[in-house]
DORO-31387 format. One record per residue (C-alpha): residue number from 1; residue in one letter; x, y, z. Coordinates in Angstrom, 1 decimal, padded with zeros to 4 digits, always signed. Example, Ala and Ser with C-alpha at 12.3 -4.5 7.8 and 13.67 -1.06 7.14 Angstrom:
REM residues 2
+-----+------+--------+--------+--------+
| seq | type |      X |      Y |      Z |
+-----+------+--------+--------+--------+
|   1 |    a | +012.3 | -004.5 | +007.8 |
|   2 |    s | +013.7 | -001.1 | +007.1 |
+-----+------+--------+--------+--------+
This chain:
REM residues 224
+-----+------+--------+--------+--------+
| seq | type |      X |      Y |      Z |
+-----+------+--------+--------+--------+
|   1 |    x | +092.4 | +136.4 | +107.6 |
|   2 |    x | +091.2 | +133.8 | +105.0 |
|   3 |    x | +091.8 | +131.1 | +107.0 |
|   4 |    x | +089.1 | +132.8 | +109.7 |
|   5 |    x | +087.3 | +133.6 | +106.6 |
|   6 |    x | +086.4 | +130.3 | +106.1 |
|   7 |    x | +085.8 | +128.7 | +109.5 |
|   8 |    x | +083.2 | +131.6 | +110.1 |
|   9 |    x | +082.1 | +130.4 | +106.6 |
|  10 |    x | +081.8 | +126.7 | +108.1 |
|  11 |    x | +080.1 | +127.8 | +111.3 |
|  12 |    x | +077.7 | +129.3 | +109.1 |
|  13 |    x | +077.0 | +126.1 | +107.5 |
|  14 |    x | +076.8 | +124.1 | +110.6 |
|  15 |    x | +074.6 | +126.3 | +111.9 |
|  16 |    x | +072.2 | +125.8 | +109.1 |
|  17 |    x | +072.2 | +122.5 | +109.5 |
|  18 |    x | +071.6 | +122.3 | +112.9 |
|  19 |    x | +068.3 | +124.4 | +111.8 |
|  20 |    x | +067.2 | +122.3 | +109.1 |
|  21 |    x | +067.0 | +119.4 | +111.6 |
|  22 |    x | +065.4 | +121.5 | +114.3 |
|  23 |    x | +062.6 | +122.4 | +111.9 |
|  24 |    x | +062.1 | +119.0 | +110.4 |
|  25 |    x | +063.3 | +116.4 | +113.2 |
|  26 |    x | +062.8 | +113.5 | +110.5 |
|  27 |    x | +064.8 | +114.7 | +107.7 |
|  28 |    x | +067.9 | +112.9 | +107.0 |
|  29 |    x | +070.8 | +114.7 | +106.1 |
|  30 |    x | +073.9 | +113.4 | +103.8 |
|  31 |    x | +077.0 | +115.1 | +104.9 |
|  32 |    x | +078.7 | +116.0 | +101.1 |
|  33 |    x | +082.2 | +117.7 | +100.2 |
|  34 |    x | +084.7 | +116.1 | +101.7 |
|  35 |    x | +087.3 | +118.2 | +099.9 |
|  36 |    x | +084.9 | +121.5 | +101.2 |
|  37 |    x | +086.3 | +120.4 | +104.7 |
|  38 |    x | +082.6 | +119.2 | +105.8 |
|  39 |    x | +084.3 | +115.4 | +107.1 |
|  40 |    x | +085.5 | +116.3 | +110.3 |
|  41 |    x | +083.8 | +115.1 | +113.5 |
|  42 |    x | +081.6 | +118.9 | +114.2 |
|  43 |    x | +079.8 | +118.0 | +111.0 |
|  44 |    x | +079.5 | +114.4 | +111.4 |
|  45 |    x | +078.1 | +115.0 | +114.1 |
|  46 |    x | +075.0 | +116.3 | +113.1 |
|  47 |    x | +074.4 | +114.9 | +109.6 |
|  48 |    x | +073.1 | +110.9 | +109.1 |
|  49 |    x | +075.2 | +109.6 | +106.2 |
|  50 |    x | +078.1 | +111.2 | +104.6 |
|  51 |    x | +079.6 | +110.7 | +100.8 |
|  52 |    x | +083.2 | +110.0 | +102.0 |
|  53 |    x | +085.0 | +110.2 | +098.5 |
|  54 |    x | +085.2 | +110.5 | +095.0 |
|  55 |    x | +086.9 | +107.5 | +094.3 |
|  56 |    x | +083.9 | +105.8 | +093.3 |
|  57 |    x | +084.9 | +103.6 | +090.5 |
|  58 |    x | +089.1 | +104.2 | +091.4 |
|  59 |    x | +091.1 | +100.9 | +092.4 |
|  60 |    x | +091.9 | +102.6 | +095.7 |
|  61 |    x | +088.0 | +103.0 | +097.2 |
|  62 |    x | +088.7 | +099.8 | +099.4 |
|  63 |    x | +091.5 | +102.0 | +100.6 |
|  64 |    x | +090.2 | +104.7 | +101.4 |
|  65 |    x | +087.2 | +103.5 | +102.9 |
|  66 |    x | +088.6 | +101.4 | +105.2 |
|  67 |    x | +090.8 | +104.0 | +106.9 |
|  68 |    x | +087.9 | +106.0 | +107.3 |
|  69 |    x | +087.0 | +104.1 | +109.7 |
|  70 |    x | +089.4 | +105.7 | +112.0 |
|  71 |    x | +087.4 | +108.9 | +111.5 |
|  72 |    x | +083.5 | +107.7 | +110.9 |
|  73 |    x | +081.1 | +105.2 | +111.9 |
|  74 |    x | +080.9 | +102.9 | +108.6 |
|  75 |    x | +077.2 | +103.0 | +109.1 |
|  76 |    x | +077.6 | +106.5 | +107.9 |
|  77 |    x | +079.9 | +106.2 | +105.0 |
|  78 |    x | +078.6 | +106.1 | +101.7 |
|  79 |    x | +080.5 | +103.8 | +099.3 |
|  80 |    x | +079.2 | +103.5 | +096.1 |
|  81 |    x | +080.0 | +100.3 | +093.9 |
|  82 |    x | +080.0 | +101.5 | +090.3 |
|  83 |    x | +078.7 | +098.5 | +088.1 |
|  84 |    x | +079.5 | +098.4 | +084.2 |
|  85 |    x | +077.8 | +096.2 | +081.6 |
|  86 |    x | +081.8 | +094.7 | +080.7 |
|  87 |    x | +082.4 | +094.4 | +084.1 |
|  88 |    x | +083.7 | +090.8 | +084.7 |
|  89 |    x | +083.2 | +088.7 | +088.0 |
|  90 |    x | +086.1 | +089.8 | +089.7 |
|  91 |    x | +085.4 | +093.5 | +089.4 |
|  92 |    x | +082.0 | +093.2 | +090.7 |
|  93 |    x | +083.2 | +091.5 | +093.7 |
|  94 |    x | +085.9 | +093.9 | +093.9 |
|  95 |    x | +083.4 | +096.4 | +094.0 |
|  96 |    x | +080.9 | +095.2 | +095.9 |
|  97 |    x | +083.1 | +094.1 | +098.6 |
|  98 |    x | +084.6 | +097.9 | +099.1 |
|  99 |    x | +080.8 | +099.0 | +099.7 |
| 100 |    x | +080.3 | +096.3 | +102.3 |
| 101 |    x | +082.7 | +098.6 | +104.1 |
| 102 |    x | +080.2 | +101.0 | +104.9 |
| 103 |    x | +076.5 | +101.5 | +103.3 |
| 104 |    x | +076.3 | +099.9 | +100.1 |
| 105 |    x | +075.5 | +102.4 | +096.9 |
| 106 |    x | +074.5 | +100.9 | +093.8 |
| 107 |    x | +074.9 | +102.7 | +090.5 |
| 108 |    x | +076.5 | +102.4 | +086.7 |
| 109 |    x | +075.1 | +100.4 | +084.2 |
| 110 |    x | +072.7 | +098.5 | +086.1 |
| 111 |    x | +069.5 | +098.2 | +083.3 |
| 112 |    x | +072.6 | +096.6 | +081.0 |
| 113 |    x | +073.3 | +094.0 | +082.8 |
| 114 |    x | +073.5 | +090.5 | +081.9 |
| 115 |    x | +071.4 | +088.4 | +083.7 |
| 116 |    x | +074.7 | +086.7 | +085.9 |
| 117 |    x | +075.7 | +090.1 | +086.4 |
| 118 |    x | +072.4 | +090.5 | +088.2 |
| 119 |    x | +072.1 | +087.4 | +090.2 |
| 120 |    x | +075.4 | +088.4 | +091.3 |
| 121 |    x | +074.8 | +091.4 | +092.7 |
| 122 |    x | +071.7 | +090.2 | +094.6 |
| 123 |    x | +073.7 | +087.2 | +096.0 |
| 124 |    x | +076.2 | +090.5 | +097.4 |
| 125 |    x | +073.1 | +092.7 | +098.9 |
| 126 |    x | +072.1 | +089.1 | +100.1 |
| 127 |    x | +075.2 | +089.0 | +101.9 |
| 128 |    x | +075.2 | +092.5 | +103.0 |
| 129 |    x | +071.8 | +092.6 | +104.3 |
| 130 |    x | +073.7 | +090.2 | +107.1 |
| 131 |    x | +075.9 | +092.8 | +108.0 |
| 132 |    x | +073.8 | +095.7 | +109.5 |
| 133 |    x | +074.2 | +095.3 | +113.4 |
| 134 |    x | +078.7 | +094.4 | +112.8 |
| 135 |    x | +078.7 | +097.2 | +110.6 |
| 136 |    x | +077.0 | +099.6 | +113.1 |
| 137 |    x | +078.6 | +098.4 | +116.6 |
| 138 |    x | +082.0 | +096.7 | +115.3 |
| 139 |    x | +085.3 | +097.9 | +116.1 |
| 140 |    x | +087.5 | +097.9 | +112.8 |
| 141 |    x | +091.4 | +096.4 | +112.6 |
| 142 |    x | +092.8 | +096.2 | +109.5 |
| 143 |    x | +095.7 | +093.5 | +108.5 |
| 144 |    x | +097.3 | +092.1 | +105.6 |
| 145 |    x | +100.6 | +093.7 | +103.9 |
| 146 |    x | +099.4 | +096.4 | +102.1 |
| 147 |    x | +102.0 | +099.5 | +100.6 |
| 148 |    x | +101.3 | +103.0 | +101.9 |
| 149 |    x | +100.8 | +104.5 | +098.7 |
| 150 |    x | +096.8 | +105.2 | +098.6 |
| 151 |    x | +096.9 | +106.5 | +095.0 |
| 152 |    x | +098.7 | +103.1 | +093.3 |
| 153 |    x | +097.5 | +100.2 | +096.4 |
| 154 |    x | +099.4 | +097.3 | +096.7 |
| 155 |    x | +099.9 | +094.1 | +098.7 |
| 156 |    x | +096.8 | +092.5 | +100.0 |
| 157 |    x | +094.2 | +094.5 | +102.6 |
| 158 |    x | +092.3 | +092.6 | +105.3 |
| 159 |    x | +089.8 | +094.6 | +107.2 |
| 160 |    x | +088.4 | +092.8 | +110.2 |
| 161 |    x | +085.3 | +094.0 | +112.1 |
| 162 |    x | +084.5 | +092.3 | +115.5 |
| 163 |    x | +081.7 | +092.6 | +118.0 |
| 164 |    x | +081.0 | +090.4 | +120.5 |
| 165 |    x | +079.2 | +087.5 | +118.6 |
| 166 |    x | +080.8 | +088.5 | +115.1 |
| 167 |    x | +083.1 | +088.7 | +112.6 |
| 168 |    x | +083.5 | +090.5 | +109.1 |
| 169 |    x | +086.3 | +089.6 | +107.2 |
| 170 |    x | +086.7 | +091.8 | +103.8 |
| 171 |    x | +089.8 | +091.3 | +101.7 |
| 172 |    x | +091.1 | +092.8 | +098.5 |
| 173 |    x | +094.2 | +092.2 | +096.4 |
| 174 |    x | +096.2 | +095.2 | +094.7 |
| 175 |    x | +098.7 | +095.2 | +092.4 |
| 176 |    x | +101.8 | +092.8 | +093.6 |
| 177 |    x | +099.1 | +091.1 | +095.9 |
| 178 |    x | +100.3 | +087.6 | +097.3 |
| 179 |    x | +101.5 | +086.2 | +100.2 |
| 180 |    x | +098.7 | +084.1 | +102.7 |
| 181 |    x | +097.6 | +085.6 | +105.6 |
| 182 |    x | +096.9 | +083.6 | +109.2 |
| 183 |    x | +094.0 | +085.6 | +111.6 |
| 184 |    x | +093.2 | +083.8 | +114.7 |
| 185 |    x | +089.7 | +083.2 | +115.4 |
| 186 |    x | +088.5 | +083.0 | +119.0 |
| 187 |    x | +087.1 | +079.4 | +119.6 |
| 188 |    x | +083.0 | +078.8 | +119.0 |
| 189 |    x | +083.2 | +080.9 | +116.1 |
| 190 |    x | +081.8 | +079.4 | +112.7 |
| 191 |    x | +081.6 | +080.8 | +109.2 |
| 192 |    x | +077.9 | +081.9 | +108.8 |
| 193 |    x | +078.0 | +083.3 | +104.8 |
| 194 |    x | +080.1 | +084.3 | +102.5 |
| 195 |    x | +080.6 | +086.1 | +099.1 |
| 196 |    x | +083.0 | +085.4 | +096.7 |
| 197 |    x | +085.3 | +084.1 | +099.3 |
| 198 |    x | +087.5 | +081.8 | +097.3 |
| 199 |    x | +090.5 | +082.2 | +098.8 |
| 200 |    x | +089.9 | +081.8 | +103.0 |
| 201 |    x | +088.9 | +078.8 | +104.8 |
| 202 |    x | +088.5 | +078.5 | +108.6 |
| 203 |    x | +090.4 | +075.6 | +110.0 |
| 204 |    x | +091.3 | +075.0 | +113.9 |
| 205 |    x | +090.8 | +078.3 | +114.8 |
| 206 |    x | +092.8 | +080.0 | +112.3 |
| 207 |    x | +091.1 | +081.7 | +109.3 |
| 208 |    x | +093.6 | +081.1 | +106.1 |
| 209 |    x | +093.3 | +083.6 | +103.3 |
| 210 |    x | +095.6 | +082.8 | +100.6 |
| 211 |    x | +096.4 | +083.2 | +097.1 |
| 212 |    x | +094.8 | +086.7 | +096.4 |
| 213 |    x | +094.8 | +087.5 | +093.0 |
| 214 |    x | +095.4 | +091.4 | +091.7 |
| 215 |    x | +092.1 | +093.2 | +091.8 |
| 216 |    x | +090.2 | +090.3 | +093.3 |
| 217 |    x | +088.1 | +090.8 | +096.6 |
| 218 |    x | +085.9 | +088.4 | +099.4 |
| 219 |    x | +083.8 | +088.9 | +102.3 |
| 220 |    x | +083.3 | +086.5 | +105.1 |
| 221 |    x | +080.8 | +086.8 | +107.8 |
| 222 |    x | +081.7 | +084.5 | +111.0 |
| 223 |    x | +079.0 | +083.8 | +113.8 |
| 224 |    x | +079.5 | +082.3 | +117.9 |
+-----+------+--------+--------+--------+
């Protein structure tokens, strides 16, 4: 049948890879076509990195990449944050903050760039260069009141990655966003660094996030 047609076909390309790393133990190896039906657990399996989706400079990449998670270590996915010459503050954030997600991808416009537009993006690798062990040993939960369409986001999507000494908050706002947005934060915990975190404070144990505007995003790293 087709359907057989293709697994066989897959197999085939498992197999290949599973050769490629035999012969050159060192090589790293990006898992590619999602929509091939390569991101499944068989293949992720036996790659390093994997390009999750071609969403790259879509509203919805936050989305998406954070219910990969459910699927994927994040220190696998590939998020790429797509960086324009027009882009204003907001969308860099915006942008930035859905590669913190995973493992950050620069690309766009970037010998256009103003020379804020710059400093702001090293102020977010800054940031993300914090992240490496929550990002790799974390367990994901994601909050907020986001709507379920993944094509036209709205509400306000919180993801929150713990381990046992810290805490990554990452929130975006999508169209309609509002509302504010209690999480409880064990006791001994502290807010370490941030980026572009206007809207959250920690008091008394409770991190506050309010006022999200549309298309706006933040990052908050807590430490014990």
């Amino acid at each position: 049948s087709g359907a057989e047609g293709l697994r066989r076909h897959l197999e085939c390309v498992r197999n290949f890879f599973i050769k490629m790393k035999e012969d050159i133990p060192d090589l790293i190896v990006e898992n590619c076509a999602s929509g091939g039906n390569r991101l499944e657990p068989s293949m992720l399996n036996i790659t390093d990195l994997a390009s999750f989706s071609d969403a790259h400079e879509a509203i919805e990449i936050p989305y998406i990449a954070a219910n990969l998670h459910n699927l994927m270590q994040p220190s696998k996915e590939l998020i790429w944050a797509v960086i324009h010459s027009d882009d204003d503050k907001d969308r860099i954030a915006y942008s930035l903050c859905a590669s913190f997600l995973g493992r950050i991808c620069l690309s766009g416009d970037v010998d256009k760039l103003e020379r804020w537009q710059e400093e702001l993006i090293k102020s977010g690798f800054a940031f993300y260069g914090k992240l490496s062990n929550v990002i790799k040993h974390g367990k994901t939960t994601v909050l907020g009141n986001k709507g379920k369409s993944v094509r036209h986001p709205e509400g306000v999507q919180i993801v929150v990655r713990k381990t046992d000494d810290e805490i990554l908050v990452i929130y975006h706002g999508f169209k309609k966003s509002d509302g504010e947005f209690k999480i409880d934060i064990p006791n001994g915990y502290a807010i370490s660094d941030s980026f572009c975190a206007d809207s959250a404070e920690l008091t008394d144990g409770k991190l506050l996030i309010k006022d999200v505007k549309e298309y706006t995003a933040g990052a908050l790293l807590l430490k014990k």
